[in-house]
C-alpha positions in Angstrom: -10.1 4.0 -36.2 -10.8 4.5 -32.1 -7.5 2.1 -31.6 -5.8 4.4 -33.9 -6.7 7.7 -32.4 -6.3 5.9 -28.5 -2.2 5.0 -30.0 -1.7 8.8 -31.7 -3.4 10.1 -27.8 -0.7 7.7 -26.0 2.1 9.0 -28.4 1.2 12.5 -27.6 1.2 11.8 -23.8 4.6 10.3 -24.6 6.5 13.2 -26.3 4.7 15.5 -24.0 6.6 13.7 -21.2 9.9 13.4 -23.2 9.7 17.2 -23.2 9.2 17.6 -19.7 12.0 16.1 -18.7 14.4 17.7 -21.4 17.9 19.4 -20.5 16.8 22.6 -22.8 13.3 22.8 -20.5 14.4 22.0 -17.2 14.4 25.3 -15.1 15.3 26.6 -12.4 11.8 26.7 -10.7 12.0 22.5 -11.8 14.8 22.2 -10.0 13.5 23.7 -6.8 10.6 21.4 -6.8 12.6 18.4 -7.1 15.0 19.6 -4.3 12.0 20.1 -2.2 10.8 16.6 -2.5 13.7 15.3 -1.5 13.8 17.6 1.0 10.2 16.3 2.0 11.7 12.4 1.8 14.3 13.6 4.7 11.3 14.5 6.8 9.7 11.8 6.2 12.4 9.5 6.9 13.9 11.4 10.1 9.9 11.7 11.4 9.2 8.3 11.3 12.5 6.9 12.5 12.9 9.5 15.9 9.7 6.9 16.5 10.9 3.4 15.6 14.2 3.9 17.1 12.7 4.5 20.5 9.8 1.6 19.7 11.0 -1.3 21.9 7.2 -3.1 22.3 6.0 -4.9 19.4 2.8 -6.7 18.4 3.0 -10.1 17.9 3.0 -10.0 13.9 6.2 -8.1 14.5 7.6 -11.4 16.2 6.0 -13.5 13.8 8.0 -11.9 10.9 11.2 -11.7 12.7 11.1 -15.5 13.0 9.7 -15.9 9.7 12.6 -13.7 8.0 15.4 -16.1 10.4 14.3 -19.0 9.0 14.5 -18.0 5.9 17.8 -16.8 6.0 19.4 -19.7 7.7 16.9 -22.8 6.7 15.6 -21.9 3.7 11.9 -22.9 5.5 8.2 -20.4 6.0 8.1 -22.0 8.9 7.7 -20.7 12.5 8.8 -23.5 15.0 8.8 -26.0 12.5 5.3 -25.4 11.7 4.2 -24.2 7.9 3.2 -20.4 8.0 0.0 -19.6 6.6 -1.0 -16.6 7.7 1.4 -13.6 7.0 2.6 -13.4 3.1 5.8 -13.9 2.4 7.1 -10.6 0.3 7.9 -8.5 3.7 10.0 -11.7 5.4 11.9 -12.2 2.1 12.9 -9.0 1.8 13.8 -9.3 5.4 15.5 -12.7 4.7 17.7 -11.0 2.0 18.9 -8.3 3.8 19.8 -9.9 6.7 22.5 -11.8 4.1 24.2 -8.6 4.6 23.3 -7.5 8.4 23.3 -9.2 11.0 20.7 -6.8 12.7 17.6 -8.3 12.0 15.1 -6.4 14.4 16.9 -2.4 12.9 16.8 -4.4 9.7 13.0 -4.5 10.0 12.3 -0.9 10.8 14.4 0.3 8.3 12.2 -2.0 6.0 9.1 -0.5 7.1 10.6 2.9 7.4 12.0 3.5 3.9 9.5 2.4 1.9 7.0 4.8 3.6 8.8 7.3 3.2 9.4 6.5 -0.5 5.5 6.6 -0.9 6.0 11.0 -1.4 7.8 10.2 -5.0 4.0 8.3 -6.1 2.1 10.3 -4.3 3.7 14.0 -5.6 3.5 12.2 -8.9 -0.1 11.4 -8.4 -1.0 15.2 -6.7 1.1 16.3 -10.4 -0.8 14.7 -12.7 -3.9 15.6 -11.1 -4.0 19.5 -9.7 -0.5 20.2 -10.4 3.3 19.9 -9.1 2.6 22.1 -6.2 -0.6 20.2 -4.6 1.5 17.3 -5.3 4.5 18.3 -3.0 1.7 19.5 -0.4 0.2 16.0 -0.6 4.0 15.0 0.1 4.3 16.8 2.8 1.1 16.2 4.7 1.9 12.4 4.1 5.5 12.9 5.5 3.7 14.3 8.8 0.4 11.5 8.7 0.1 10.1 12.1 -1.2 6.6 11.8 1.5 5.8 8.8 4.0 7.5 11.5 2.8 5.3 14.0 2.6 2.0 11.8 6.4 2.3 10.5 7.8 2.6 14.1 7.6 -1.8 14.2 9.0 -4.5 12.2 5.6 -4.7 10.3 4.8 -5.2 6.4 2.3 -1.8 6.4 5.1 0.6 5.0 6.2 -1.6 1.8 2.3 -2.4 1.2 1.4 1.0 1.1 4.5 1.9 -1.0 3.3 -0.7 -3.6 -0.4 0.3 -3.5 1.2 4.0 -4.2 3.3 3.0 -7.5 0.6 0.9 -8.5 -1.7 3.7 -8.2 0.3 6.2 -9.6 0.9 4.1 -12.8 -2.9 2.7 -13.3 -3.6 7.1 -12.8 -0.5 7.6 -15.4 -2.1 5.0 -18.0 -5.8 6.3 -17.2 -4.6 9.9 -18.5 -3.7 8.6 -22.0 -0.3 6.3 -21.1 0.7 3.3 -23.0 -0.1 -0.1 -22.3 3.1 -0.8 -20.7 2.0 1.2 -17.7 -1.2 -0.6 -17.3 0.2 -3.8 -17.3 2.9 -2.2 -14.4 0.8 -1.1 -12.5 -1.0 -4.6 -12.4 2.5 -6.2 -11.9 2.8 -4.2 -8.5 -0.4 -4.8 -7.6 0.4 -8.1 -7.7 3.3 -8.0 -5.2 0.8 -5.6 -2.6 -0.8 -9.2 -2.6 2.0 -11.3 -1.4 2.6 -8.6 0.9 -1.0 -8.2 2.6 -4.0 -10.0 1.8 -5.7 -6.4 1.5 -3.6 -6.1 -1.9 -6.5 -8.4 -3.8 -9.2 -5.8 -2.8 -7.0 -2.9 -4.6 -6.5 -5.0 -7.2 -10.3 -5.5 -7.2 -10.4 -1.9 -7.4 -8.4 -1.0 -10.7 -10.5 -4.0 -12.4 -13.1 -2.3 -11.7 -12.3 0.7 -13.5 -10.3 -1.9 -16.5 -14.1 -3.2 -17.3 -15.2 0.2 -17.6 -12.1 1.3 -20.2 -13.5 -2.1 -21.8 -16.7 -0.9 -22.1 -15.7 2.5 -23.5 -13.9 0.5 -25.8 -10.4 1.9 -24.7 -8.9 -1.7 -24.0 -10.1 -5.4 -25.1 -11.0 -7.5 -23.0 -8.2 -9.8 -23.7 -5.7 -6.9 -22.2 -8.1 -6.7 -18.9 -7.6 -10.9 -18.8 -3.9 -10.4 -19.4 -3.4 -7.7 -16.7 -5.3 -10.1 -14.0 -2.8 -12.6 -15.1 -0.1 -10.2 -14.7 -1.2 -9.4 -11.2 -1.5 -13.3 -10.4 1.8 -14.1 -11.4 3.5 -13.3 -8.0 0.3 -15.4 -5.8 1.0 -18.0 -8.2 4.3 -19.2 -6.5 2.5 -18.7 -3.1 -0.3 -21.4 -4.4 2.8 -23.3 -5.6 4.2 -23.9 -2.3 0.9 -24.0 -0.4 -0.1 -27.3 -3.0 3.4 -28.7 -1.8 3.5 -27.9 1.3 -0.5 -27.9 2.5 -1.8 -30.1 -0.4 -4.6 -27.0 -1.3 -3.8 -23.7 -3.0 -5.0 -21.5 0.0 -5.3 -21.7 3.8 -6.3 -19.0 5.8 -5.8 -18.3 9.6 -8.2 -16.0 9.7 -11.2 -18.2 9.1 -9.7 -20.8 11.7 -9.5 -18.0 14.3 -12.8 -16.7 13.7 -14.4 -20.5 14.1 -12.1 -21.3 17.0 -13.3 -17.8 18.8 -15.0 -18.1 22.7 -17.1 -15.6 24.1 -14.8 -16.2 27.3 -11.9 -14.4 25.3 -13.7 -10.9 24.7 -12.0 -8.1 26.8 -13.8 -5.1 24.7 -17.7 -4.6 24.3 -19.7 -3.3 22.0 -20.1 0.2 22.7 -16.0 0.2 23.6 -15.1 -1.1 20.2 -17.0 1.1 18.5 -15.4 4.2 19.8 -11.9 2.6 19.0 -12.6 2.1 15.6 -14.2 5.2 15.1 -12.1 7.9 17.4 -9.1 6.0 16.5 -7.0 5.4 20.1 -3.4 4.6 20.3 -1.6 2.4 22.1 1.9 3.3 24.0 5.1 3.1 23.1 4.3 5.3 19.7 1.5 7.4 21.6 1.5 9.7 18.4 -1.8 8.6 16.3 -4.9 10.1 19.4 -3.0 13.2 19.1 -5.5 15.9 18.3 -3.7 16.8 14.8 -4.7 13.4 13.7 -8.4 14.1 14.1 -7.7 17.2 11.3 -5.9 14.7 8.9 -9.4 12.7 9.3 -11.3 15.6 8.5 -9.0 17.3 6.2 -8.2 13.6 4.0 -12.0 13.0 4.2 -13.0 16.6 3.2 -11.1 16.3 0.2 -12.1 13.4 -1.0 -16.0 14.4 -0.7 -15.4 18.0 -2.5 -13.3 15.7 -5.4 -16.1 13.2 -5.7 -18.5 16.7 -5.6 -16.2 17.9 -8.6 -17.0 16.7 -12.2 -13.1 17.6 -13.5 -11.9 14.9 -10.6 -14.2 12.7 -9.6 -13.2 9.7 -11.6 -10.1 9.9 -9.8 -11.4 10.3 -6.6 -13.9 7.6 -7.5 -10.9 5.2 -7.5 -9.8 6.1 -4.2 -13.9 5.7 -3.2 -13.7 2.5 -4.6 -11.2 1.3 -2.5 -12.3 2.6 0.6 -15.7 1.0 0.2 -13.7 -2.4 -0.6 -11.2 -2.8 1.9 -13.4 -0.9 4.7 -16.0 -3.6 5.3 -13.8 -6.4 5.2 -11.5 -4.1 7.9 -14.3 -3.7 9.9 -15.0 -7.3 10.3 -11.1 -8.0 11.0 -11.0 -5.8 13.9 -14.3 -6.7 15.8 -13.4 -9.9 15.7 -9.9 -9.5 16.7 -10.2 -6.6 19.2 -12.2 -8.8 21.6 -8.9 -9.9 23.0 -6.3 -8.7 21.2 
């Protein structure tokens, strides 16, 4: 009886969509708001590219991928100087790798990579401010992400962060679509992206931690069997699984980490930052030059403003299960951040 009346609640979701989006209900006021996001994805777009165009100093996981993505393209090898790679996941150089079948302009080839799929992120995130408060706090959330300083400053290198977080957007946006009385089918897309945020940063595992999290919940509300919560996790596997593949071939166990190695192989004698000075980095977040956008005061009132929200939606009993997702990230992925960058800020 509960499955029935979960199916006749997803069927209702569904023609309430289908009407949405029909011809003889599409207005001009729609229209507007749809010209305005993509209005929004031009700012986006333009904003963070004015940066990486003039970004001519990289960090060294920039290098790292550049050589990675060559490789690929022209030996068919994860390898940098003939050595395996084990550190950086493979999703970012492939796509790298792929394109650069068709350009020969591997370093543009890597902003642009980073770049556009930031920018993309305003489509999940509108979608997700939509379903939420409604279409107009979800083009403000757009907007404010088109302008967000530390994204802005992340997209201006050849780095993996703007893909990741366009996958952790889609997946999010889906798990929220299937959470507000979707099919299955969106549930087990939303797992399938979460699975490809995993070959693109380690980081993805701790979002798909997340969305377990709330799956065992559903389960326990009876909403979905366990056997659906196993087959998502399998779902979301299914990309790592060619990564453990090739790391039994190639390294004769299913996962290495660099990380570990260059926490054991750290000396004291290395450390360039104390204590007290790492602290206030983390904290009072300070850029670095070329980008010299992200310890602009205006970033300090994203902080406050992003943060703000978040408490007064957790405060809120008609959204805080949806800012409890977001919670549930943070509170993942922020301690295992946090131990990432003392160790590595001693002489990066």
């Amino acid at each position: 009886m509960a499955r029935g009346n979960r199916e006749a609640a997803g069927c209702d979701s569904r023609r309430e969509d289908a009407a949405a989006i029909s011809p003889s209900r599409y207005s001009v006021t729609d229209a507007l708001f749809h010209l305005s996001l993509l209005g929004v994805l031009a700012l986006a777009f333009a904003w963070r590219w004015h940066f990486a165009s003039r970004t001519r100093v990289y960090t060294y996981d920039s290098y790292y991928y550049l050589l990675l993505a060559r490789n690929l393209r022209h030996h068919l090898s994860y390898a940098v100087a003939g050595h395996p790679h084990f550190k950086f996941m493979p999703l970012y150089p492939l796509l790298l790798a792929f394109g650069n079948l068709f350009t020969g302009r591997l370093e543009t080839l890597g902003k642009i990579t980073n770049v556009l799929p930031a920018s993309l992120c305003v489509f999940p995130i509108y979608g997700m401010g939509k379903a939420v408060f409604g279409r107009r706090a979800g083009l403000f959330a757009a907007l404010l992400f088109a302008f967000e300083p530390v994204s802005v400053a992340w997209s201006s290198l050849p780095m993996s962060e703007g893909l990741f977080t366009f996958l952790l957007c889609v997946a999010a946006f889906l798990f929220l679509r299937w959470w507000k009385g979707g099919g299955r089918r969106l549930l087990f897309l939303s797992a399938l992206v979460a699975g490809l945020s995993m070959v693109t940063r380690w980081e993805g595992f701790l979002f798909f931690a997340s969305m377990v999290l709330f799956m065992l919940h559903a389960w326990r509300r009876g909403r979905i069997t366990g056997r659906e919560v196993l087959l998502c996790c399998g779902t979301a596997l299914l990309p790592f699984s060619l990564l453990v593949l090739r790391n039994l071939i190639t390294f004769g166990r299913p996962v290495k980490s660099a990380y570990l190695n260059e926490l054991a192989a750290f000396r004291r004698e290395y450390e360039t930052f104390p204590l007290g000075q790492r602290l206030l980095n983390y904290f009072v977040f300070k850029d670095t030059g070329p980008i010299g956008i992200a310890d602009h005061l205006y970033n300090y009132g994203f902080l406050l403003f992003g943060y703000g929200g978040l408490t007064l939606a957790l405060l809120d009993s008609r959204t805080r299960r949806y800012a409890a997702f977001l919670a549930a990230w943070f509170l993942l992925v922020g301690p295992f951040h946090f131990i990432w960058y003392f160790y590595n800020l001693r002489f990066l």
